[in-house]
C-alpha positions as CSV (number, residue, x, y, z in Angstrom):
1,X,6.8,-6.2,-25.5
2,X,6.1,-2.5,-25.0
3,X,6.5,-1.6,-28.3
4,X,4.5,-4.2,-30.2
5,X,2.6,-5.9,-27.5
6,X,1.2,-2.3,-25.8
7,X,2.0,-0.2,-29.0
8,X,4.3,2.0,-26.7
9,X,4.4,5.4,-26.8
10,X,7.5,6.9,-25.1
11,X,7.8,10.9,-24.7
12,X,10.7,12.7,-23.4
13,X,13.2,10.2,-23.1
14,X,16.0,12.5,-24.2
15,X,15.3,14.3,-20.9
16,X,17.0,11.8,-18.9
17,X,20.1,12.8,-17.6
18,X,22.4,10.2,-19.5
19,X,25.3,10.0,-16.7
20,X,25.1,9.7,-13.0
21,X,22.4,8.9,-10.4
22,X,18.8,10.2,-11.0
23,X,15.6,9.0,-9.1
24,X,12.4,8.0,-11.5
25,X,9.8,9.2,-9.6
26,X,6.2,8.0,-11.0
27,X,2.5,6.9,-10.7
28,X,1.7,3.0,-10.3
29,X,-1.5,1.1,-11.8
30,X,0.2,-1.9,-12.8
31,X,2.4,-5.0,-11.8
32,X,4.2,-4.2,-15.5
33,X,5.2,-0.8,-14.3
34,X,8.8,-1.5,-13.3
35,X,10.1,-3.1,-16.7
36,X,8.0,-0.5,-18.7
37,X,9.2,2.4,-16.9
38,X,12.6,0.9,-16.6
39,X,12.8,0.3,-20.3
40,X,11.6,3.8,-21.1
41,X,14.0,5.6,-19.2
42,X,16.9,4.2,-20.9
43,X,19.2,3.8,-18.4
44,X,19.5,1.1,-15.5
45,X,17.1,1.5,-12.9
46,X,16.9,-0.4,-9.6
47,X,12.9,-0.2,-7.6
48,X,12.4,-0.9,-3.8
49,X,10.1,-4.0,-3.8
50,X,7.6,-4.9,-1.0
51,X,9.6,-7.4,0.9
52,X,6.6,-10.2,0.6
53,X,7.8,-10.1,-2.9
54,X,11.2,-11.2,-2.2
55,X,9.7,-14.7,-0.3
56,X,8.5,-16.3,-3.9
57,X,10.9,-18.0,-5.2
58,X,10.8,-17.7,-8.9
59,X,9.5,-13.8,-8.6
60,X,12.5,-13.6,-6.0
61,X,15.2,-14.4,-9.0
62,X,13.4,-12.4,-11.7
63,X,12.8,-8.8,-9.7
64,X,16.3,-8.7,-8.2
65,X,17.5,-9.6,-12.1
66,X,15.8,-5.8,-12.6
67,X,17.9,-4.4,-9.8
68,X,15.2,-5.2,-6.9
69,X,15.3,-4.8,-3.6
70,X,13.5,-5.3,-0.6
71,X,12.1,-2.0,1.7
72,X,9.1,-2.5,4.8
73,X,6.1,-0.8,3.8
74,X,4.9,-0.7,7.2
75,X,8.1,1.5,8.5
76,X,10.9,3.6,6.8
77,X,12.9,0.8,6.4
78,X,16.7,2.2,6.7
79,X,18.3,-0.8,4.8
80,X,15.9,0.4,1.5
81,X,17.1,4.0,1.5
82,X,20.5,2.5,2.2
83,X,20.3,0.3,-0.3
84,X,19.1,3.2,-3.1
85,X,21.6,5.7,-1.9
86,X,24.1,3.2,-2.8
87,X,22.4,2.6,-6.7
88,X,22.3,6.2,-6.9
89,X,26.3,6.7,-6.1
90,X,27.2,3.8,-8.4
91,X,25.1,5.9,-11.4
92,X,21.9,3.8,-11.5
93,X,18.4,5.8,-11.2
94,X,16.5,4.7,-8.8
95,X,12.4,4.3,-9.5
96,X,10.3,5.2,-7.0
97,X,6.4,5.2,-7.0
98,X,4.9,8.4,-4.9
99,X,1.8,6.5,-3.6
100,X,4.2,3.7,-2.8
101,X,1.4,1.5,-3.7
102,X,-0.5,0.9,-6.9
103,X,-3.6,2.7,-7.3
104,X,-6.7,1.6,-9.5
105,X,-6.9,4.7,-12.0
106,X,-2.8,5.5,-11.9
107,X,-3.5,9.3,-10.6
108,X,-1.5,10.1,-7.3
109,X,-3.7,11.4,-4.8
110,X,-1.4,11.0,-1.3
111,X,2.2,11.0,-2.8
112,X,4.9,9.8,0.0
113,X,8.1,12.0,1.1
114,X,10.2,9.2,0.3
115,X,11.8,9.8,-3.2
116,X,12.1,13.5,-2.2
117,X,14.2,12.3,0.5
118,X,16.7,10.0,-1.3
119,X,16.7,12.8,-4.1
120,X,17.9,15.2,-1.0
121,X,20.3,12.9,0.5
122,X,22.2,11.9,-2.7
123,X,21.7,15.4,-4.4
124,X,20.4,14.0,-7.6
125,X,17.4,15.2,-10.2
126,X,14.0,13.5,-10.1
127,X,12.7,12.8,-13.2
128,X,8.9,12.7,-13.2
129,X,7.5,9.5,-15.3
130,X,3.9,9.3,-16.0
131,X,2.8,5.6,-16.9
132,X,-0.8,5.9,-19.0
133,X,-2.8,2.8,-19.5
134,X,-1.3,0.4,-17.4
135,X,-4.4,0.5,-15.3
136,X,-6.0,-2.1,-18.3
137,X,-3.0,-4.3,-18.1
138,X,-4.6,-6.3,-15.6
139,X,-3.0,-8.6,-12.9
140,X,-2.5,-12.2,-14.4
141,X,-1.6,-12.5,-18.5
142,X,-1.4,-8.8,-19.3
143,X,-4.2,-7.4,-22.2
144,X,-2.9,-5.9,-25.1
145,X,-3.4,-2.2,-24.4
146,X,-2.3,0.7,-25.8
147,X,0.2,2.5,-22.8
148,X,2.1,5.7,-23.0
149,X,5.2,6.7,-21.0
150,X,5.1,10.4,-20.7
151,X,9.0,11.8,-19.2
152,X,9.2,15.3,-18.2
153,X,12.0,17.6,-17.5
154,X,14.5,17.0,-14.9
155,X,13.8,18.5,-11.2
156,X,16.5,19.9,-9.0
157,X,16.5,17.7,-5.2
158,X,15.2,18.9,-2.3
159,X,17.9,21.6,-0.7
160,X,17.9,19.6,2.7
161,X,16.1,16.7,4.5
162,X,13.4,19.4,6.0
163,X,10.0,18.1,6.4
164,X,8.6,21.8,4.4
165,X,11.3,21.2,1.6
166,X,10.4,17.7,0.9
167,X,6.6,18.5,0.7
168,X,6.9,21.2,-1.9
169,X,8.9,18.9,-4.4
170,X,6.8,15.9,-3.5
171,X,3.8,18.0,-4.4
172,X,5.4,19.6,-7.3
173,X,6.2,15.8,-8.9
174,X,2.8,14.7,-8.3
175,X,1.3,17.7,-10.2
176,X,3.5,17.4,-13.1
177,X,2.5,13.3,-13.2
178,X,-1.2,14.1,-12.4
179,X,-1.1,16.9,-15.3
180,X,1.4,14.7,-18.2
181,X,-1.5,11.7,-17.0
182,X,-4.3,13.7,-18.1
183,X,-2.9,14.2,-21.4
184,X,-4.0,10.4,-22.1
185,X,-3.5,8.5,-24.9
């Protein structure tokens, strides 16, 4: 589907590490990003999922097939990290959106703390992912158009869990999204 259906564009995909945990860090415009980005990277990759998600049934069944799970937007939900820090030790990547929310023109403008943390934790890479296009998907049957997946260079994790070290590679990700974003098409 991202190939033919969204003529897919994919840059960079040799740049993910091919072995061991990594954490897919990326902007979000569309209910398509998981699977796009997931396909993209290459490599297994489980997403936190807002737990409302996780009370339709048939949506219930077809996001945990993707390697799913449920995290409490309105908290840091410990069972979430809990649950990625385990992905990440049994070699998944884990993909996290900075905004932790979709947002309508797929820049990040307030980037969360919270993939900077996991990265920190499980001393793994983030991998910055920039999703173009997926803005004009839409919401219900998707539109046919053109989306490019933009993967840059590996980034070393935060060197501890301190508040001044997970803002500068938080802000650092976003910039390199923002900037690969603006390349377009």
């Amino acid at each position: 589907m991202l190939h033919v259906y969204f003529q897919g564009k994919i840059t960079g995909a040799e740049q993910v590490p091919r072995e061991g945990g990594f954490v897919a860090v990326s902007n979000h415009a569309s209910f398509f990003d998981p699977p796009i980005l997931s396909n993209s990277v290459g490599r297994p990759v489980a997403f936190m999922a807002k737990e409302e998600l996780f009370k339709i049934p048939v949506l219930k069944q077809a996001i945990r097939l993707y390697g799913a799970y449920p995290v409490k937007r309105s908290s840091a939900d410990r069972s979430a990290i809990k649950a990625a820090l385990e992905c990440l030790k049994e070699g998944w990547g884990v993909g996290i959106f900075l905004e932790g929310t979709r947002t309508e023109d797929g820049t990040i403008q307030n980037p969360k703390l919270g993939a900077a943390m996991i990265a920190a934790k499980a001393q793994v890479p983030l991998v910055p992912v920039s999703l173009w296009g997926t803005d004009q998907i839409g919401s219900g049957v998707p539109r046919a158009v053109p989306v490019t997946v933009r993967i840059g260079a590996p980034m070393s994790p935060p060197p501890s869990t301190k508040r001044e070290d997970l803002e500068a590679v938080t802000e650092n990700c976003a910039a390199i999204i923002n900037e690969m974003h603006a390349l377009g098409r």
